[in-house]
N, C-alpha and C positions, 0 to 999 in steps of 0.2 A: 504494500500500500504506500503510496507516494505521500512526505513530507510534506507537512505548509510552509507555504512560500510567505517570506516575512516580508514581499513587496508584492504591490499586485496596482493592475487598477479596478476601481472598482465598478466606472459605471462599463468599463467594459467586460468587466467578471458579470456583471449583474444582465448585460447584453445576453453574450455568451451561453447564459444558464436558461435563461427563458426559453432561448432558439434550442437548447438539450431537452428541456421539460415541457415543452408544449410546440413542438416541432407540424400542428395541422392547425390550421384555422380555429381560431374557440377564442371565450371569456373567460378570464380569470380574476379573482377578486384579490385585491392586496389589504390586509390588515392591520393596525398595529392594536392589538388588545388593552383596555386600561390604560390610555395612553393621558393619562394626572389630566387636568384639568378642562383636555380636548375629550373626553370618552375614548369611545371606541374610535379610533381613524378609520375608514373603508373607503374602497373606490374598487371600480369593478371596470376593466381594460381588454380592449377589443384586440386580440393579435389575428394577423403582424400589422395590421394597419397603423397600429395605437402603440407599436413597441416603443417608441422613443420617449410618452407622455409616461410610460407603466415605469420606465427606466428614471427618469427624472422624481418621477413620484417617490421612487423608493430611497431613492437620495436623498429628497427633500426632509424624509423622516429620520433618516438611520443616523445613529448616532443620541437621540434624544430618546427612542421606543424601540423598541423592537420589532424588526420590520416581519411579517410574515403573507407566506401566498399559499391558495388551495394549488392542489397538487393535481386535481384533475379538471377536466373542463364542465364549467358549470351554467346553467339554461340561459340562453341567449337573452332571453327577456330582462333579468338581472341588473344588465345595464341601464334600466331605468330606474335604479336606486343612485348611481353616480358614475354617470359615463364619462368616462374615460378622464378622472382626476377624483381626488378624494373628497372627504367629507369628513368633516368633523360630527361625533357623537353620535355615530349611526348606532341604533337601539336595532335593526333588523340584518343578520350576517348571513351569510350561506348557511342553506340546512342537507342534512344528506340527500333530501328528493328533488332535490336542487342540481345536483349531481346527473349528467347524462351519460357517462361512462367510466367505466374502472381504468385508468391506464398505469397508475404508480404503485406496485408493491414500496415504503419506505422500512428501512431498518434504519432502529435507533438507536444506537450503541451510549448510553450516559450514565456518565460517572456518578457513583452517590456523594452525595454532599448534602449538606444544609441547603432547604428551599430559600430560592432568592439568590444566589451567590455563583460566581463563574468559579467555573471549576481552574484548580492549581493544573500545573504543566506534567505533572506527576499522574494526577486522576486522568487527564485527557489523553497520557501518554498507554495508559491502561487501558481506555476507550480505542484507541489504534489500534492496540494489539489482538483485541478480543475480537474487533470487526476482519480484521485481515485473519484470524481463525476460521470464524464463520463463513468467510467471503471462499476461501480456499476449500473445505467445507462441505458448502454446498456447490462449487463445482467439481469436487472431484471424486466427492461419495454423491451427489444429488444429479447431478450432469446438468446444473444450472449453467447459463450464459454468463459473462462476465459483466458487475454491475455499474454505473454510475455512481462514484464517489466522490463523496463532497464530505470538508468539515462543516461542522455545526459552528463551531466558534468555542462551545465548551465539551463538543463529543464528534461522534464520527456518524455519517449515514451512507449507507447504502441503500440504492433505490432501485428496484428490476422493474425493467418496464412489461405490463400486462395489457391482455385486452380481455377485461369482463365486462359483463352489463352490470350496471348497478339496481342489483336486485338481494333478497333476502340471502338467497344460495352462496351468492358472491361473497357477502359480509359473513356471514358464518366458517365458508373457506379459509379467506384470508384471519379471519381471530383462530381460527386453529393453529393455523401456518405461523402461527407468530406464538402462539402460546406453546406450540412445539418447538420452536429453536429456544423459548424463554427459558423452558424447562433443560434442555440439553446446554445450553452456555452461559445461564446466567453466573453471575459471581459477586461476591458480597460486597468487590469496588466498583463493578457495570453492573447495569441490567439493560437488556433489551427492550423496549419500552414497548409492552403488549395490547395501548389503547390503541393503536395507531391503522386498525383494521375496519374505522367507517370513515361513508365519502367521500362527507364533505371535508378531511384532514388539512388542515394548515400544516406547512413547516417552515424553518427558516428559509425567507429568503435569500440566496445566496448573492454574497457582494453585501451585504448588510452588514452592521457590524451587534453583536451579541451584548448586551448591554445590561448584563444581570448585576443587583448590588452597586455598591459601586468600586471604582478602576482601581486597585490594588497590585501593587506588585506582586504579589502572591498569586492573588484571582484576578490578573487581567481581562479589562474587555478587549473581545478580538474580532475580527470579518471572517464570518460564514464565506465558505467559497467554495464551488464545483472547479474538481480538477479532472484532467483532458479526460471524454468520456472515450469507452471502446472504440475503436473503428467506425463496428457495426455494434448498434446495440440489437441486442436480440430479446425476443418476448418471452416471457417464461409460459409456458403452457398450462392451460388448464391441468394436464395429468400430471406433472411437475408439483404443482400447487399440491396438488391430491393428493401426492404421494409422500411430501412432507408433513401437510394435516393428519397423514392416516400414523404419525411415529408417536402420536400425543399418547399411546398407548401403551408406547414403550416407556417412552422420557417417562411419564409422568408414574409415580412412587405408588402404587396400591390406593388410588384414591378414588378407582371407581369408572375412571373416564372412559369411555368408546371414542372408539377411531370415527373422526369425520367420515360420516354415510351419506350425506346425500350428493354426492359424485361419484359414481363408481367406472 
């Protein structure tokens, strides 16, 4: 797994990551959650037409909030809450039936610490390790593709690109598939973060900068950033999916669970 780069730019890291994560025509909504006295920030950006206002926008915040984007394409309509530029105090955000396609499995490799606070250089460097386990893994026991990696800013993610419908079956797959690796690699300094299996998901946006607590030499804040993705990214397959949800039976201790059934 490749180092961070202690220079970078950002609005063209921030370019860059858009055209990896949303590579077909769609809306995406950009977030900053609890952002003190503005509420919630939202704006919701038409690509590629609107890539340069989505890129500025996210500049415009980072640094003071934390910037975050849905991770798959959500209903066209949408953009009649704040086209293409934000808004302060929006009370209504993406919900999962909002969502018109599954295309991002994320993994989230984060280090434990106290809530609120960016992770030391130590935890994050334990977060590397434990994703480049995983990543290795599941291509060489699972025969996954190789995935899009990016830092968080306080951890590591790994993102496989899918093509589901976002429907019930969908959502129950992927919280297997994730509660299956949780169980096989978690560790008492990471855990794989196993809410990360509906819709409508936010994550960092990448070129952001992580802004937990405040800037400490210890726990710096750092920029989120997607580094060079595959070649080819490849899609991981339904049966792929299936076959990992189906090991929760194994990972998991005498506590009853059955193997994800409704894909066989």
């Amino acid at each position: 797994m490749p180092e961070t780069t202690a220079a970078f730019n950002p609005q063209q890291t921030i370019n860059d990551a858009i055209q990896v994560m949303f590579p077909l025509p769609c809306v995406v909504e950009i977030r900053s959650p609890k952002a003190g006295k503005n509420g919630t920030i939202c704006g919701y950006f038409e690509l590629p037409q609107h890539i340069d206002r989505m890129v500025n926008a996210i500049m415009e915040i980072s640094g003071d909030y934390n910037v975050y984007w849905t991770i798959n394409p959500v209903d066209r309509s949408l953009l009649a809450r704040s086209a293409n530029k934000l808004r302060h105090h929006m009370e209504t955000t993406t919900g999962d039936r909002e969502i018109i396609q599954r295309q991002w499995l994320p993994l989230d490799f984060d280090p434990q610490r106290a809530t609120g606070i960016s992770s030391t250089d130590e935890e994050k460097r334990a977060a590397r390790t434990l994703a480049s386990k995983v990543k290795k893994w599941l291509k060489g026991e699972m025969g996954w593709p190789d995935p899009v990696v990016a830092d968080s800013g306080n951890g590591f993610h790994l993102l496989y690109r899918i093509d589901l419908p976002n429907d019930d079956e969908s959502r129950e797959l992927l919280k297997a598939a994730l509660d299956a690796l949780a169980h096989k690699f978690d560790t008492t300094s990471v855990k794989i973060d196993q809410k990360l299996f509906n819709a409508s998901r936010i994550l960092k946006a990448y070129g952001s900068l992580a802004v937990k607590g405040d800037n400490m030499l210890e726990r710096p804040h750092r920029m989120a950033q997607m580094f060079a993705p595959p070649e080819r990214i490849e899609i991981v397959s339904k049966a792929l999916l299936t076959a990992l949800a189906c090991l929760i039976h194994i990972f998991e201790d005498n506590k009853g669970l059955l193997c994800y059934k409704h894909v066989v």
